[in-house]
N, C-alpha and C positions, 0 to 999 in steps of 0.2 A: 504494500500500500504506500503511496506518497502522500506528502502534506506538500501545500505551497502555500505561504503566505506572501503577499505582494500589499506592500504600501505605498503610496505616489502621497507626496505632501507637494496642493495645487495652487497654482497661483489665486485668488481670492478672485481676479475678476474671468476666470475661465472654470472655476469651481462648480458652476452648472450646466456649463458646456460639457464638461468632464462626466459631472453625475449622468446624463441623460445618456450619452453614448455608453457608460459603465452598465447602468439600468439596460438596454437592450442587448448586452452578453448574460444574464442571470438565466433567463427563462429558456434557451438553446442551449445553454453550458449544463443544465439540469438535465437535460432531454441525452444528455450524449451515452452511450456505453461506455459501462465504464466509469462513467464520475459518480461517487460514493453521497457526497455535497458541496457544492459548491454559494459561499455566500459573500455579496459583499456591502460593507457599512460604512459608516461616517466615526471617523474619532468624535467621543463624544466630548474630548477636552479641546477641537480642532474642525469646525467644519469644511476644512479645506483641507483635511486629508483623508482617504478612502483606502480601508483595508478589505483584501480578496483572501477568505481562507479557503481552501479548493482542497477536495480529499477524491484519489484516483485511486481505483483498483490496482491500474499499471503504468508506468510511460506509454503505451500503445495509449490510453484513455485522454493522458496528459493531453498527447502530441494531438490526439483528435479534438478536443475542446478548443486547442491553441491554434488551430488550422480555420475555423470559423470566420467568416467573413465581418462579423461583428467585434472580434479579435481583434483583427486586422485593421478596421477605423479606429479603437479607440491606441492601439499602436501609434497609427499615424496623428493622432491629435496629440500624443505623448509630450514631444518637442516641444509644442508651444502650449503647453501648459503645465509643465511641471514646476517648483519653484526650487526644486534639490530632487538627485538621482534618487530613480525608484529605489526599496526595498524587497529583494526577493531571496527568499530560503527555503528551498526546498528539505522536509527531510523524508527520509526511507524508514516507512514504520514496522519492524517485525510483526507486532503484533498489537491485537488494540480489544479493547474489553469496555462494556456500556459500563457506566457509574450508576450505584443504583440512586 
């Protein structure tokens, strides 16, 4: 299983240019094979930063989610609206158990 958490802290006045293109990858990234859950929020101490926490069965899963054409916009709007490089860390989870 992977985890990927991705943070992007956005410029203030590109902030809902950001949200709306992030909002239309949620609802196809849920749909894909493979992806476990995929969600993403608003720092609640920062509304101009957006965290992606994405849980894949596989890289096959990963690579399919990230292949998405909705992916791919908000990729390209990336540039002009970041205000400091994204945050991403993947990790490789052996193994994982509900909490009661």
């Amino acid at each position: 299983m992977i985890v990927v958490r991705f943070k992007v802290q956005c410029r203030s006045d590109k902030a809902d240019e950001l949200m709306a293109a992030l909002r239309e990858v949620i609802a196809p990234s849920r749909e894909v094979e493979g992806v476990v859950s995929f969600d993403i929020g608003r720092d609640l101490s920062d509304p101009d930063a957006f965290i992606a926490t994405e849980v894949f069965e596989d890289e096959a899963a990963l690579e399919r989610q990230e292949a998405q054409s909705q992916v791919a916009r908000v990729m390209e709007l990336l540039p002009e609206c970041v205000a400091a490089p994204p945050e991403a860390t993947l990790f490789e989870v052996s193994e994982s158990k509900a909490l009661a």
